[in-house]
MMTF fields as JSON, N, C-alpha, C and O atoms, coordinates in Angstrom:
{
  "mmtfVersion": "1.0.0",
  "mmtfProducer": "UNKNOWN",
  "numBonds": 431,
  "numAtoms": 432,
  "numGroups": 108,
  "numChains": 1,
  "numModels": 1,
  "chainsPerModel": [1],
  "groupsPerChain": [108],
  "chainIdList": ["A"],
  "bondAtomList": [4, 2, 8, 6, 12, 10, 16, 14, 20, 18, 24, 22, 28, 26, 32, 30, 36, 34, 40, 38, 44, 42, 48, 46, 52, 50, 56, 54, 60, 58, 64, 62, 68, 66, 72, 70, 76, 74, 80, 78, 84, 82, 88, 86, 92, 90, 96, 94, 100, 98, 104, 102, 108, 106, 112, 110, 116, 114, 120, 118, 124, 122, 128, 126, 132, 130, 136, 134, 140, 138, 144, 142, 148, 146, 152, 150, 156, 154, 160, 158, 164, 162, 168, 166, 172, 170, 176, 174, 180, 178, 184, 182, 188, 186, 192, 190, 196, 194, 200, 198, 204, 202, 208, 206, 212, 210, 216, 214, 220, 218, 224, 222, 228, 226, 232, 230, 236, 234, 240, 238, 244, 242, 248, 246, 252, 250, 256, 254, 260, 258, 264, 262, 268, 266, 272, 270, 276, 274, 280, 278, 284, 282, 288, 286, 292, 290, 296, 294, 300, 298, 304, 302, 308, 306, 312, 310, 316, 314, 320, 318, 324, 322, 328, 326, 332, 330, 336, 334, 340, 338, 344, 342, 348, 346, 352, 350, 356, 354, 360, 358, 364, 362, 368, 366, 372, 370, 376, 374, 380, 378, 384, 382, 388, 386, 392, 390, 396, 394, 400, 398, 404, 402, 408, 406, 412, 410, 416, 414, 420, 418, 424, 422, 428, 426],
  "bondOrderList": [1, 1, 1, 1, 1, 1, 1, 1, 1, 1, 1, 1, 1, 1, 1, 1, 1, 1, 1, 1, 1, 1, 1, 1, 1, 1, 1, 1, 1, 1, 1, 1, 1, 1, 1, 1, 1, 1, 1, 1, 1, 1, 1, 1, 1, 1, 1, 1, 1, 1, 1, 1, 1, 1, 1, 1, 1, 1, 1, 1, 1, 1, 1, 1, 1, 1, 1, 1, 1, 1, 1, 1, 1, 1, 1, 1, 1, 1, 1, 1, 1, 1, 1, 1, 1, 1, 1, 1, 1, 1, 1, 1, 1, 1, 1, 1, 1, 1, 1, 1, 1, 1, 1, 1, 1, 1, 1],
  "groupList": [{"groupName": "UNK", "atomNameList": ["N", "CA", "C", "O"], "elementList": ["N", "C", "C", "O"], "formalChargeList": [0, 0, 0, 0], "bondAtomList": [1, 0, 2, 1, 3, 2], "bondOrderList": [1, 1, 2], "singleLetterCode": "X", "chemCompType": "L-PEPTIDE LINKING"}],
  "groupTypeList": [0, 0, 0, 0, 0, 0, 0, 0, 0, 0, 0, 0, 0, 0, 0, 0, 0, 0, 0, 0, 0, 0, 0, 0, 0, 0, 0, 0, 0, 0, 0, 0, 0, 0, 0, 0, 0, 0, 0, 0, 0, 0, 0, 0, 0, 0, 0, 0, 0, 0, 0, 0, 0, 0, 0, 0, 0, 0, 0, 0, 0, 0, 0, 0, 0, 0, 0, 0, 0, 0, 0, 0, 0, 0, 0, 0, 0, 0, 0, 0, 0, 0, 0, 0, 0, 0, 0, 0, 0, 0, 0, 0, 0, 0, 0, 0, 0, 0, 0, 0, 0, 0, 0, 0, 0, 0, 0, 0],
  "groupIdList": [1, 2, 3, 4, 5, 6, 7, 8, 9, 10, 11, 12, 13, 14, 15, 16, 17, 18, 19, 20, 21, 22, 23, 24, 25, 26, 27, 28, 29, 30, 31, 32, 33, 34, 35, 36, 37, 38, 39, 40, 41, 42, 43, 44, 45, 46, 47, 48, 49, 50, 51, 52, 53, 54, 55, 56, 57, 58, 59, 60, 61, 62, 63, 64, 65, 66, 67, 68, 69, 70, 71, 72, 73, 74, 75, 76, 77, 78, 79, 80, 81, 82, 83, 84, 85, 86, 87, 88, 89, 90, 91, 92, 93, 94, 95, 96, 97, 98, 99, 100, 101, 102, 103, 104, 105, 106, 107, 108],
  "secStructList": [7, 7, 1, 1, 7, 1, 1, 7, 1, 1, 2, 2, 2, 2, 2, 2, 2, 2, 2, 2, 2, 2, 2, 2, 1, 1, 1, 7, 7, 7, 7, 7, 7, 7, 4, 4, 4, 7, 7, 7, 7, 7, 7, 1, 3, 3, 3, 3, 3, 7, 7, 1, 1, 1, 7, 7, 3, 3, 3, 3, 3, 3, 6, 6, 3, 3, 3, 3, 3, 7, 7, 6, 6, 2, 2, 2, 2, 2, 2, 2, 2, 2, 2, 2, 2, 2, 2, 2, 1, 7, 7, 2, 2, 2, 2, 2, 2, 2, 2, 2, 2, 2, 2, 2, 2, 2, 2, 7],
  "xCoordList": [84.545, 83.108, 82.454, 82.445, 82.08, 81.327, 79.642, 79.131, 78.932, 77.884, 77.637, 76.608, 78.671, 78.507, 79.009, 80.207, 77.979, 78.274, 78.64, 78.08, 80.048, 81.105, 80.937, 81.12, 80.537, 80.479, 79.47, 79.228, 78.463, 77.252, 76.924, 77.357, 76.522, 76.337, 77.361, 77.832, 77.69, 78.666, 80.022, 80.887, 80.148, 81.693, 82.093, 82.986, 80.995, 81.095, 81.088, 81.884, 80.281, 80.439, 82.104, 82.664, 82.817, 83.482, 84.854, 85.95, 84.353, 85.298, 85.139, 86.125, 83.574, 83.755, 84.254, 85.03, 84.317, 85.213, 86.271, 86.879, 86.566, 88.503, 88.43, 89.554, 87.639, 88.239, 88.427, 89.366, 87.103, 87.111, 88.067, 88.366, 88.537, 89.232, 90.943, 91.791, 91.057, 92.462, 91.934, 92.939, 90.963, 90.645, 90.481, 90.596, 90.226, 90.257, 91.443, 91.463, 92.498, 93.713, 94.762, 94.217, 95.689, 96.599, 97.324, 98.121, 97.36, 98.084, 97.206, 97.726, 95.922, 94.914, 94.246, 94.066, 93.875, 92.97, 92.018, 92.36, 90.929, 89.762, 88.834, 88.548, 88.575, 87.429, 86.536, 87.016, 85.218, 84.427, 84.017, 83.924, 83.705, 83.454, 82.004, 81.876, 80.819, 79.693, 79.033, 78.827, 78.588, 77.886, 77.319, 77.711, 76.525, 75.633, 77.245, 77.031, 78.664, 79.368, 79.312, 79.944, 78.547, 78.878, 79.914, 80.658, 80.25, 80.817, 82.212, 82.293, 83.548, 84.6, 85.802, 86.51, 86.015, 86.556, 87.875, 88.288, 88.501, 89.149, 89.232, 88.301, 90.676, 90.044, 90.899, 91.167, 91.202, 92.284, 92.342, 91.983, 93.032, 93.707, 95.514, 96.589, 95.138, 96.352, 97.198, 96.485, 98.44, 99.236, 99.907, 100.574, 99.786, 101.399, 102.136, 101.881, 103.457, 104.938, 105.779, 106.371, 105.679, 106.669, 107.846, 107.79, 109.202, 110.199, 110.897, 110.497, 111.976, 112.812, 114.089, 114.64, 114.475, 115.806, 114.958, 115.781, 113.874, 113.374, 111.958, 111.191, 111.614, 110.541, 108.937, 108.842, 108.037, 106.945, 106.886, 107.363, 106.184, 105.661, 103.971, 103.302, 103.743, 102.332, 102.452, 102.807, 102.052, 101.773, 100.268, 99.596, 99.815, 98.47, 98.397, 99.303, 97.269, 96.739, 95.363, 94.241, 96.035, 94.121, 94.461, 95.454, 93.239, 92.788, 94.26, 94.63, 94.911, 95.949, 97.106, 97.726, 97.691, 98.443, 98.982, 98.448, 99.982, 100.207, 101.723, 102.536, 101.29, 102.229, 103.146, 102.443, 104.251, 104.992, 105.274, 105.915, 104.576, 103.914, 105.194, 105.412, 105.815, 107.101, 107.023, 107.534, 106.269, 106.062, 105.287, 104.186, 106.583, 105.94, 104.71, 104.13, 104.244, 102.782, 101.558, 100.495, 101.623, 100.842, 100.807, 99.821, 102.054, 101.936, 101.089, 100.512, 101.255, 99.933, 98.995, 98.265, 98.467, 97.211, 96.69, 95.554, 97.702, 97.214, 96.951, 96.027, 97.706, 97.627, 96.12, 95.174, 96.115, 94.58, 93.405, 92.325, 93.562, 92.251, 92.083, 91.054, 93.722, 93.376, 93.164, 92.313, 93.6, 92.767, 91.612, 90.778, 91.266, 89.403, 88.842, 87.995, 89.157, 88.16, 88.565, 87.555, 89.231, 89.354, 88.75, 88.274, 88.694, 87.564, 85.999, 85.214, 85.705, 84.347, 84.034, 82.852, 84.76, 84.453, 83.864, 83.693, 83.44, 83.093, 84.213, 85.193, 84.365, 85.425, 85.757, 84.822, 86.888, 87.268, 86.374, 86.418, 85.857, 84.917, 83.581, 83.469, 82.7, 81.687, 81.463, 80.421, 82.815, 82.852, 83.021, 82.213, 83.823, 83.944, 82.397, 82.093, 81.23, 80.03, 79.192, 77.997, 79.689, 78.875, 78.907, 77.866, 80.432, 80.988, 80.288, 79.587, 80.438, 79.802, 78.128, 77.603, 77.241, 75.785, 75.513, 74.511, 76.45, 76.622, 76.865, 76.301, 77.73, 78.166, 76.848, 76.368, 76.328, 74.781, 74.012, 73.131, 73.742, 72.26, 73.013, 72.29, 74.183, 74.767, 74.424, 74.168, 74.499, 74.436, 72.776, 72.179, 72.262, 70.763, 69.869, 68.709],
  "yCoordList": [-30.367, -30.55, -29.179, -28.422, -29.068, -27.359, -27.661, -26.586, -28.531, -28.341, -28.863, -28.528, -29.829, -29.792, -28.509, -28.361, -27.617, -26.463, -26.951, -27.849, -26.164, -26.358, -24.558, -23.643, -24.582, -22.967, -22.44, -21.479, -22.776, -21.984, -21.006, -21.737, -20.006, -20.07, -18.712, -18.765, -17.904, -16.936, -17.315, -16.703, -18.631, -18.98, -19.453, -19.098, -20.31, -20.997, -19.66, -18.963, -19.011, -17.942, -17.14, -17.013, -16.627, -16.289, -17.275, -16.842, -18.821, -19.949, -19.931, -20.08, -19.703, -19.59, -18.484, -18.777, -17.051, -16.202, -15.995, -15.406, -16.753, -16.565, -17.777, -17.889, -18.615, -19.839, -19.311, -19.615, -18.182, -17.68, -16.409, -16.102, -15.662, -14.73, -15.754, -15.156, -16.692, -16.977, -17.941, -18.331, -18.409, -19.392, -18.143, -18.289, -17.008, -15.454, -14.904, -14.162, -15.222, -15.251, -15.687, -16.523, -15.315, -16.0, -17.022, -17.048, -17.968, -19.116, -20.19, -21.173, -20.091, -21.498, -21.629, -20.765, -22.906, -23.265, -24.313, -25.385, -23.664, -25.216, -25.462, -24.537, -26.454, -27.107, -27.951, -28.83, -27.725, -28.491, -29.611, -29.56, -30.886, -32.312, -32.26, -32.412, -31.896, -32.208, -33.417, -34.269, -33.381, -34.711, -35.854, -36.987, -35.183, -35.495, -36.571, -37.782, -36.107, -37.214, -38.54, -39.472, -38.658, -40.292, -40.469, -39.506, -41.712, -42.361, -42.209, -42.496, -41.568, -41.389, -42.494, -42.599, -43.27, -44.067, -43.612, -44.574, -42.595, -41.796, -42.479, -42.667, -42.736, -43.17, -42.335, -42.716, -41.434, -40.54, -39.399, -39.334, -38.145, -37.411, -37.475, -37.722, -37.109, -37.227, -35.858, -34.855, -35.641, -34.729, -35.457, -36.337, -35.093, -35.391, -34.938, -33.742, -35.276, -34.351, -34.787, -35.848, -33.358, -33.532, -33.065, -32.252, -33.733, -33.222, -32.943, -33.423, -32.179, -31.901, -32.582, -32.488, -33.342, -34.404, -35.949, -36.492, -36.691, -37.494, -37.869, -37.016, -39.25, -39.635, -38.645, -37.996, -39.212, -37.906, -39.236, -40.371, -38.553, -39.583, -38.93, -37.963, -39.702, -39.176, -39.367, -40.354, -38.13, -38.539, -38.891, -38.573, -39.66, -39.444, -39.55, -40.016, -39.128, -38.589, -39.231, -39.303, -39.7, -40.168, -39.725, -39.166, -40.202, -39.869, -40.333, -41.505, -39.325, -39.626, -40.337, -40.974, -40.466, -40.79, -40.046, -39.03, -40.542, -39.869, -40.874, -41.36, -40.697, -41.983, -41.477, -40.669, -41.498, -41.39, -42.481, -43.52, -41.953, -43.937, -43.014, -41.805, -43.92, -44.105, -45.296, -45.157, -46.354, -47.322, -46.713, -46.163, -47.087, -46.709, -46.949, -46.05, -47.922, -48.853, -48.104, -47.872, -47.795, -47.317, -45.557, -44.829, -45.194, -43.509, -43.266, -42.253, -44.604, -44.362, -44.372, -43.469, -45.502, -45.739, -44.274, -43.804, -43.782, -42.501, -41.548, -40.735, -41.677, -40.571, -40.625, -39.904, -41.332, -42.036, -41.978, -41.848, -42.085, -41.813, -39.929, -39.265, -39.446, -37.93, -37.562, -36.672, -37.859, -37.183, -37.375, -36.489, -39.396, -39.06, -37.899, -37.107, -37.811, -37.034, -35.653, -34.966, -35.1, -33.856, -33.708, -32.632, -34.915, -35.167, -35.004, -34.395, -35.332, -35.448, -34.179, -33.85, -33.464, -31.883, -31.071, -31.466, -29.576, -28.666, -28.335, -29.033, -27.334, -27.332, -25.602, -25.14, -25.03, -24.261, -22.631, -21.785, -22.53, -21.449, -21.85, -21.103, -22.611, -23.314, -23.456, -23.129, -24.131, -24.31, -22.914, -22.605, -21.676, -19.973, -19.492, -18.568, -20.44, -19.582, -20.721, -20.674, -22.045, -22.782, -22.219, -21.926, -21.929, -21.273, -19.857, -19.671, -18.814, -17.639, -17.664, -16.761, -19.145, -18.794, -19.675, -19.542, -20.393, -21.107, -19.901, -19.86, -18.825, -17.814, -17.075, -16.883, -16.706, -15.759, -16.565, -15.884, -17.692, -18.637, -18.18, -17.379, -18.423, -18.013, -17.248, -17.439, -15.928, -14.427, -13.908, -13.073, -15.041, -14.56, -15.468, -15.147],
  "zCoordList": [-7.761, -7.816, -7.71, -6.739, -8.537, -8.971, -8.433, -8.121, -8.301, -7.866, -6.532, -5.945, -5.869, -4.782, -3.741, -3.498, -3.167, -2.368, -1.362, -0.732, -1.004, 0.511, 0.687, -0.115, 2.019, 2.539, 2.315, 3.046, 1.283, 1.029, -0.178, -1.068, -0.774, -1.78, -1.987, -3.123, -1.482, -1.15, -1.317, -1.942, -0.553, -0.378, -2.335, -3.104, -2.46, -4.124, -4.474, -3.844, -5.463, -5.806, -5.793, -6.881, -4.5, -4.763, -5.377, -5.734, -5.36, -5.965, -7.167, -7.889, -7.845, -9.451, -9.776, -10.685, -9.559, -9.476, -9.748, -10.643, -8.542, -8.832, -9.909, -10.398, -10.398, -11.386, -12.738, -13.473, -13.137, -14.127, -14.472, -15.626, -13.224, -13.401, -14.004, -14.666, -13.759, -14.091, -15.248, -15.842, -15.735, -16.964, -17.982, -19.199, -17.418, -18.417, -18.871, -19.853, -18.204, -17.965, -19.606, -20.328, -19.935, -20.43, -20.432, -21.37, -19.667, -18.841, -18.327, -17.801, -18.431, -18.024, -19.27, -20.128, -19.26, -20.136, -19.003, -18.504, -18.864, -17.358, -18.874, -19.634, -19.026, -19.063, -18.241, -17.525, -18.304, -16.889, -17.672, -18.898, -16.807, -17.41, -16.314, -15.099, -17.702, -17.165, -17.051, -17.915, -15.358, -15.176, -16.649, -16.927, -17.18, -18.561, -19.066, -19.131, -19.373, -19.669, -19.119, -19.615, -18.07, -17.314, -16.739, -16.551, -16.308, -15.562, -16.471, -17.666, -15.434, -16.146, -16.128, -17.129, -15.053, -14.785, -13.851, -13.203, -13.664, -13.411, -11.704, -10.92, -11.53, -9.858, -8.852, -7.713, -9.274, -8.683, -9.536, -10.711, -8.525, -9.162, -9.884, -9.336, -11.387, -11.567, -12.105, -12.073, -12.545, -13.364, -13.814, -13.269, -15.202, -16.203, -15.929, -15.787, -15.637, -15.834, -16.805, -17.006, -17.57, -19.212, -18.503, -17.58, -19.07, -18.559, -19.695, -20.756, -19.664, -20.653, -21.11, -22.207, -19.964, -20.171, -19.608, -18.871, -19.662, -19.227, -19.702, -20.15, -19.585, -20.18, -18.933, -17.891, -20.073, -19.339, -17.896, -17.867, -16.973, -16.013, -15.128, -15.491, -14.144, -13.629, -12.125, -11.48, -11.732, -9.926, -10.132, -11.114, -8.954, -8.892, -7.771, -7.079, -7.327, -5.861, -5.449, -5.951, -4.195, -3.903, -2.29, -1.824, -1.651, -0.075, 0.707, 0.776, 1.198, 1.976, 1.338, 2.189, -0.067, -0.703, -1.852, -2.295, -2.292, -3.971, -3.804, -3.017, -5.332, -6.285, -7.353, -7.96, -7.888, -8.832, -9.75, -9.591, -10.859, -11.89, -12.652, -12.583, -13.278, -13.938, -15.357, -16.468, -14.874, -15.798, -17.06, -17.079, -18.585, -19.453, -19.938, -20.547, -19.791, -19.945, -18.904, -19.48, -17.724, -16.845, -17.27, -17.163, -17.724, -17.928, -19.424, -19.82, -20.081, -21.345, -21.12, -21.528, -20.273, -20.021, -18.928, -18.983, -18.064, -17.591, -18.762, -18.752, -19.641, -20.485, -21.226, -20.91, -21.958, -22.464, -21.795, -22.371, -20.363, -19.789, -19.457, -19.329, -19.391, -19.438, -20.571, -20.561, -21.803, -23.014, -23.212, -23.406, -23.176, -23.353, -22.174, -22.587, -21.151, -19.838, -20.689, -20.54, -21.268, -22.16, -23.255, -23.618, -23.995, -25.184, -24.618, -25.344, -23.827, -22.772, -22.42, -22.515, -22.068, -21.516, -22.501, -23.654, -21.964, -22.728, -23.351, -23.087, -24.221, -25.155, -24.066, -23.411, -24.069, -23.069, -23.18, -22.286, -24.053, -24.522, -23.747, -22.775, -23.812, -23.356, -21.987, -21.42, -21.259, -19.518, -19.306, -18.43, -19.758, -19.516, -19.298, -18.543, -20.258, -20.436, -19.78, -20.072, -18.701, -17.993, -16.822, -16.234, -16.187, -15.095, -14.96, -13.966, -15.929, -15.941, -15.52, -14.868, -16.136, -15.801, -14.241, -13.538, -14.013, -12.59, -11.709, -10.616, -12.129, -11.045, -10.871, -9.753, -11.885, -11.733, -11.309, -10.785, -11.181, -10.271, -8.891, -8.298, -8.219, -7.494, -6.466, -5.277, -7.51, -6.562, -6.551, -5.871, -7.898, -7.616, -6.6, -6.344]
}
């Protein structure tokens, strides 16, 4: 959550910072999913894990838990709701230059 401030406007600041210094990076790609998308459905955090000798699968994470979904049927439907929430986002150029004018309201 990028607009809810934890620490104050100093502490954020130096969080968009370090987000953009590694989304500047060779090895990240962030896109931000602005409010304006709506309601995502998303009820947890999740990760894909592609494996190399094994079918893909998903942890997901919520308040004091995390899960290892295995079921081929449930790891689509994870999958599907992580591509639309990627379809929904800024495109990774765009969140670089949402993040960048979020960091300057910031420090000003």
């Amino acid at each position: 959550m990028l607009r809810r401030q934890v620490g104050g406007p100093p502490v954020m600041a130096r969080q968009i910072a370090h987000v953009l210094h590694l989304a500047e990076g060779p090895h990240s790609v962030v896109q931000v999913l602005p409010f304006s998308a709506g309601a995502h459905g998303m009820p947890s955090s999740i990760t894909l894990l592609d494996f190399l000798d094994a079918p893909r699968a998903v942890y997901a994470e919520g308040y004091g838990t995390g899960q290892l979904i295995e079921s081929p049927a449930e790891v689509q439907a994870a999958t599907l709701a992580y591509d639309l929430l990627q379809a929904a986002a800024l495109s990774p150029a765009e969140s670089l230059s949402w993040l960048r004018s979020e960091l300057e309201d910031l420090r000003t």
